[in-house]
C-alpha positions in Angstrom: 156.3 142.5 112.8 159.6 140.7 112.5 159.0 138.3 115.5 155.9 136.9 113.6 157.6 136.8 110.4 160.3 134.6 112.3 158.0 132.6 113.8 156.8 131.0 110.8 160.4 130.6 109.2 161.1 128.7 112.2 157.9 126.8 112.2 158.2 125.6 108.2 159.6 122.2 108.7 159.7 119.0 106.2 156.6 117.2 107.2 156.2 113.3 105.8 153.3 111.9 107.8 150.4 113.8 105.8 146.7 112.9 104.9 144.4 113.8 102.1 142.2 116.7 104.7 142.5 120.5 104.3 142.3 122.8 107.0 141.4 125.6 104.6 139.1 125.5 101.1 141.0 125.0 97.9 140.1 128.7 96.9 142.6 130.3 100.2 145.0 127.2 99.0 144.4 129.2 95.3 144.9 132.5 96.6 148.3 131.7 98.6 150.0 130.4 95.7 148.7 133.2 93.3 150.2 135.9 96.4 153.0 134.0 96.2 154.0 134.2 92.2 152.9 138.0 92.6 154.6 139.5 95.3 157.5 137.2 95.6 161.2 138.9 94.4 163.4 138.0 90.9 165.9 139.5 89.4 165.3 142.8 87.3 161.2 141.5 88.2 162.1 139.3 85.3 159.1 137.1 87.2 160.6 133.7 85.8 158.6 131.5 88.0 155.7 129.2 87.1 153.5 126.8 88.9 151.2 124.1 88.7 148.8 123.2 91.6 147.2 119.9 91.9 144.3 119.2 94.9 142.5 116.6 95.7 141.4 113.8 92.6 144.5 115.3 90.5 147.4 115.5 93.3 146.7 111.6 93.9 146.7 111.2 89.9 150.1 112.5 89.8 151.4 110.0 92.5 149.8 107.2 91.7 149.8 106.8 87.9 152.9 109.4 87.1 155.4 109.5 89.9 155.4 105.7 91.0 155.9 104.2 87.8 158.3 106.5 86.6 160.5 106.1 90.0 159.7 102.6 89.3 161.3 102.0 86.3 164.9 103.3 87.7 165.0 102.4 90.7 166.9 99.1 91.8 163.9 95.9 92.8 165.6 95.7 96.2 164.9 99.3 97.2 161.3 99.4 95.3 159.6 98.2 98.6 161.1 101.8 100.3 160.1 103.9 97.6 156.7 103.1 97.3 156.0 103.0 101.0 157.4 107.3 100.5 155.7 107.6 97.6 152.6 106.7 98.6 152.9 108.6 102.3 153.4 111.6 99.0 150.3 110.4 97.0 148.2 110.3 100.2 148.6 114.2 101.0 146.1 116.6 99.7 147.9 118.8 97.1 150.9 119.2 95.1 152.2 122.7 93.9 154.8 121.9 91.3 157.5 124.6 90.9 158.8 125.1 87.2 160.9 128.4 85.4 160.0 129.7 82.3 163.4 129.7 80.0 162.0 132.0 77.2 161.5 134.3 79.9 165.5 134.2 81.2 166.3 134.4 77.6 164.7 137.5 77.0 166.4 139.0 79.7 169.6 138.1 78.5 169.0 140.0 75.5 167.8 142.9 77.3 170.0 142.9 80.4 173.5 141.2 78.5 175.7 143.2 80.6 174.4 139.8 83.2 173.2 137.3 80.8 175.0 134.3 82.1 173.9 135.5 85.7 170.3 135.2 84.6 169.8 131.5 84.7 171.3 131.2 88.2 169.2 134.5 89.4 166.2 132.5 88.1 167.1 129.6 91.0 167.1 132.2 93.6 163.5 133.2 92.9 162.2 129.5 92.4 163.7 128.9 96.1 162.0 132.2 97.1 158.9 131.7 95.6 158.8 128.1 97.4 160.1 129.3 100.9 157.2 131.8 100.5 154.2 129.0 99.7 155.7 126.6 102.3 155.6 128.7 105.3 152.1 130.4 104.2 151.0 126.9 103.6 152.4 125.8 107.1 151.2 128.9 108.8 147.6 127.5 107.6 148.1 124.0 109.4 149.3 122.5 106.6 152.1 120.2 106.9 154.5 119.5 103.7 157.7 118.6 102.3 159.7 119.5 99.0 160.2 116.8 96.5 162.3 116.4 93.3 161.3 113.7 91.0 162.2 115.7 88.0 163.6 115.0 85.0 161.4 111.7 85.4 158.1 112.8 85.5 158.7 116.0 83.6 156.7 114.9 80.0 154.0 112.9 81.4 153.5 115.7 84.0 153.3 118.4 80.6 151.3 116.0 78.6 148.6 115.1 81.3 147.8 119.0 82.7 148.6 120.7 79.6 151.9 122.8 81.0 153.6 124.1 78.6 157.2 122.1 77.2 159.4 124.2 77.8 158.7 125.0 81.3 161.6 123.4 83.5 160.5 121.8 86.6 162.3 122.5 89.1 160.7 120.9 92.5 157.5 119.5 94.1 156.0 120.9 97.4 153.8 118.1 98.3 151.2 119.3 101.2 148.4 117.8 103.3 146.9 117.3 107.1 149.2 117.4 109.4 149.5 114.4 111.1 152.9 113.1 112.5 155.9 116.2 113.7 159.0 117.1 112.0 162.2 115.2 112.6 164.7 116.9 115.2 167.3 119.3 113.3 170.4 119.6 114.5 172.1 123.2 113.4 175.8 124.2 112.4 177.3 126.8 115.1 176.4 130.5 113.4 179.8 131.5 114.1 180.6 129.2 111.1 178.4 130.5 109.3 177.6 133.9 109.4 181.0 137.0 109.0 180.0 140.6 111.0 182.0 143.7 110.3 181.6 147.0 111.3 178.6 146.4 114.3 178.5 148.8 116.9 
């Protein structure tokens, strides 16, 4: 069981060149992320993660008429030309889950775990990259390709006023997902020995 499970960590890679097809229907694409906000780990099971999904019609929405004029508005008129071409290789995928953490949630924790209270915030991180490792490589394992995106704070209020997500949700990232069309970019990787301290094997 561990081979397979390393076989698709290995396999999840960022993936740019995406279109708007789906190998699966949007009700498996449902039931992935839905697996993935149950079953996934947190701290104390304070379950701290929320999500919003966005297929088809809507995922294009938040591209086109939320994330381009935002990025837009910042960024410098020479380097516009770049970041719409990316944008729109984004807005021409076929969903977006958008990963957010609940603070009332961390703040009840405090008060009921203050022995770690200022841990709680940063515990809350781990689960948010947890839960999106998890929906990545399911999505990946699917045929998806997909890449993780963070255009927050900019989009954050038009995103809550448009879908109806609650304020005081922080967003935190956006997986963007779609046919796979073009491969992963070569990775080069650090020597383990750097990286990784063993004591005590036999």
């Amino acid at each position: 069981m561990s081979a397979k499970f390393f076989e698709a960590i290995e396999a999840r890679r960022s993936i740019y060149e995406i279109n708007n097809t789906s190998p699966i229907p949007d009700d498996k694409i449902v039931e992935i992320v839905n697996k993935t906000i149950k079953h996934t780990p947190s701290a104390f099971n304070s379950q701290t993660t929320r999500v919003l999904v966005l297929l088809g019609g809507e995922h294009e929405k938040l591209w086109r008429d939320i994330v381009k004029p935002a990025v837009k508005a910042v960024a410098p008129a020479e380097s516009w030309e770049e970041s719409e071409q990316n944008l729109s290789a984004f807005q021409a995928g076929y969903g977006t889950v958008l990963f957010y953490e609940d603070p009332d949630v961390i703040a009840s924790f405090q008060k009921q775990v203050p022995l770690f209270a200022d841990k709680m915030h940063q515990w809350s991180e781990h689960a948010n990259g947890m839960n999106t490792l998890v929906a990545w490589t399911a999505l990946e394992q699917e045929g998806f390709g997909a890449s993780l995106q963070h255009y927050n704070p900019l989009i954050d209020q038009k995103v809550s006023s448009t879908w109806e997500v609650p304020e005081h949700w922080l967003l935190k990232s956006q997986l963007v997902f779609g046919g796979r069309v073009g491969d992963p970019y070569p990775r080069d990787y650090e020597p383990l020995e750097k990286r990784v301290l063993v004591h005590g094997a036999k």
